[in-house]
N, C-alpha and C positions, 0 to 999 in steps of 0.2 A: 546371462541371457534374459531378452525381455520376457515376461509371461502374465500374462493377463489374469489374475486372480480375483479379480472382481467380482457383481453379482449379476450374473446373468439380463437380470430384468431391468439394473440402473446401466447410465451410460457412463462408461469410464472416462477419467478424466486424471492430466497429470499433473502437479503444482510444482516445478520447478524455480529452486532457491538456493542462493549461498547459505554457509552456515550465519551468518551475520542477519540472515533473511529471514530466517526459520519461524521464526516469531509470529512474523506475518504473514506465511502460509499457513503457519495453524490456526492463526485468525479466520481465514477461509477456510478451512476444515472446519471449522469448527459451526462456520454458521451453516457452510453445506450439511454437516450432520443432524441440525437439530432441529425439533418438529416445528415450523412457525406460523404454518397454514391452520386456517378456519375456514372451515366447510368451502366454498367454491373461492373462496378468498386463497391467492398464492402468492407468498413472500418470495421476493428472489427466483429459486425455482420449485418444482412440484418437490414436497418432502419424500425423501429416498428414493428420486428419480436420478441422481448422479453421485459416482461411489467416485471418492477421488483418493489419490495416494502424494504424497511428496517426495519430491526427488530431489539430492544434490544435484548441484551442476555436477562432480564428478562422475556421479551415478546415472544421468542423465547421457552425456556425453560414453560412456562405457555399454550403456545399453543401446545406443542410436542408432548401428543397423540392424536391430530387432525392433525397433518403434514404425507403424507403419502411417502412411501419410493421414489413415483416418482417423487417428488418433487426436483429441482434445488435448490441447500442453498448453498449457497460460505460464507465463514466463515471471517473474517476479525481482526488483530489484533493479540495481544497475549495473552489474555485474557486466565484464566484457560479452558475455554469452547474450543477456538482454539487450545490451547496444547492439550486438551484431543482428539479433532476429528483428529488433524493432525498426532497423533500416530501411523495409519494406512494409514497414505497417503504418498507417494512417492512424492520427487520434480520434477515437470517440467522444472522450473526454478529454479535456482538457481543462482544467479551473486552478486557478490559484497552488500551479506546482504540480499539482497532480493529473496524473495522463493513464489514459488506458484505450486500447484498441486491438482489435487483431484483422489478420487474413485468412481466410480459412477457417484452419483446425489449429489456428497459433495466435496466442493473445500475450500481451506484455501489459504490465500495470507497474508502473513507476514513480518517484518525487525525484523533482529538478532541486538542484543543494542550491537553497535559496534562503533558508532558514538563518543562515550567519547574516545575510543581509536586513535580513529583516528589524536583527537585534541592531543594525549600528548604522542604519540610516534613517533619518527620520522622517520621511515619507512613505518609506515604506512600511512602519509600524502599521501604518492604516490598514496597510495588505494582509498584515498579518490579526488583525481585528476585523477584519473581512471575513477572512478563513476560520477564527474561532467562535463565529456568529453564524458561519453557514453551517459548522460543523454540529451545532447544537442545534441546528435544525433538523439536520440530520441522525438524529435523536442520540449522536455522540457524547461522552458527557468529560469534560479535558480540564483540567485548571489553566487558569490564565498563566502561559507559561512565562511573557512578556511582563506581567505587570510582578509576578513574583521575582521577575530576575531584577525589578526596575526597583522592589523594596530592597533584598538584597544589594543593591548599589548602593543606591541613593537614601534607603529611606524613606523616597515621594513616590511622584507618580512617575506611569513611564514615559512623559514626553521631558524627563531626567535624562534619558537613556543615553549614554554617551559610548564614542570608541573604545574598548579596551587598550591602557596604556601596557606600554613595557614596564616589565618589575612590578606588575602587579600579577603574581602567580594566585593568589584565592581567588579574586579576580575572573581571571582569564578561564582557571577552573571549572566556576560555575557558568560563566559563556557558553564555554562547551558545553556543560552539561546539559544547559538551554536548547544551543541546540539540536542536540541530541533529543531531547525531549518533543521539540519542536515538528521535527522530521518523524518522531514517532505514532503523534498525535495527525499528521498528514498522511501517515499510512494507514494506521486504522480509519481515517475516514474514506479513503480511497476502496481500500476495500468492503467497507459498509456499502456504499456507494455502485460498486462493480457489483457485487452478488446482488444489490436491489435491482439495479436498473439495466446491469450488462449480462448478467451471466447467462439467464435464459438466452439470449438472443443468441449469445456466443454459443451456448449448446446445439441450440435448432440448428444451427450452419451445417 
């Protein structure tokens, strides 16, 4: 059963993630927790003005008719559960893969799998040197995951960067690993991003 254990004075708030997700809902906990305000200066939103908890999707879906409409739920991921809420939500964001919006008392924050493209076509590297330049203005701090997969290859530089061939499993490996990496460095900035610039807003609703 659902029950609100929260603290009276902040407003609750629910961060709903796959286990594969988890990560990056405790990225937002984690900035939701911590002091970042100075004197009338407010990072994100007022410090311990919102007490949030995380839920699996299981847990989520097991407690759902005891969740009542007024309730804050930001959605995480791309999980079938995300696809389905976000079918009715408009982007607020939207930049280089990464999307966030909500309706109501329901928000979704997302990355489109775009990261494989990024490593094996060559116009699109741009996009991804787009994204590791906004991200560090966003005072994110990433290794260049492109230019290291591009040493790893090649040796050179990354406009080296060629298709991964068949029969090359070390290879193909560190691909993946790329991006992997890639998509993870998209999500932390996403969520820097959301709690800067979206999350007040998405509380006041």
């Amino acid at each position: 059963m659902f029950e609100n254990n929260f603290q009276n004075e902040a407003t609750p708030l629910i961060i709903v993630c796959d286990e594969k997700d988890m990560v990056y809902a405790n990225y937002l906990i984690q900035l939701i927790g911590q002091k970042d305000d100075a004197g009338d200066s407010v990072v994100g939103i007022a410090d311990e003005s919102v007490s949030a908890a995380i839920y699996t999707t299981k847990t989520y879906k097991d407690n759902l008719p005891q969740i009542p409409s007024t309730q804050h739920i930001i959605f995480v991921g791309r999980s079938p559960l995300v696809k389905e809420q976000g079918k009715t939500i408009s982007d607020q964001f939207n930049k280089l893969g990464m999307h966030y919006g909500w309706l109501g008392k329901r928000a979704v924050l997302y990355v489109d799998d775009i990261a494989g493209e990024w490593l094996k076509l060559k116009d699109d590297k741009a996009h991804y040197t787009e994204f590791w330049q906004y991200s560090k203005e966003r005072g994110m701090v990433h290794t260049d995951a492109l230019a290291e997969f591009a040493k790893k290859l090649s040796g050179s530089i990354v406009d080296k960067i060629m298709p991964v061939v068949v029969g090359a499993p070390k290879m193909l490996i560190e691909r993946n690993k790329t991006i992997e990496e890639v998509k993870a460095q998209q999500y932390r900035t996403l969520i820097k991003v959301f709690y800067e610039d979206g999350l007040r807003l998405f509380m006041e609703g």
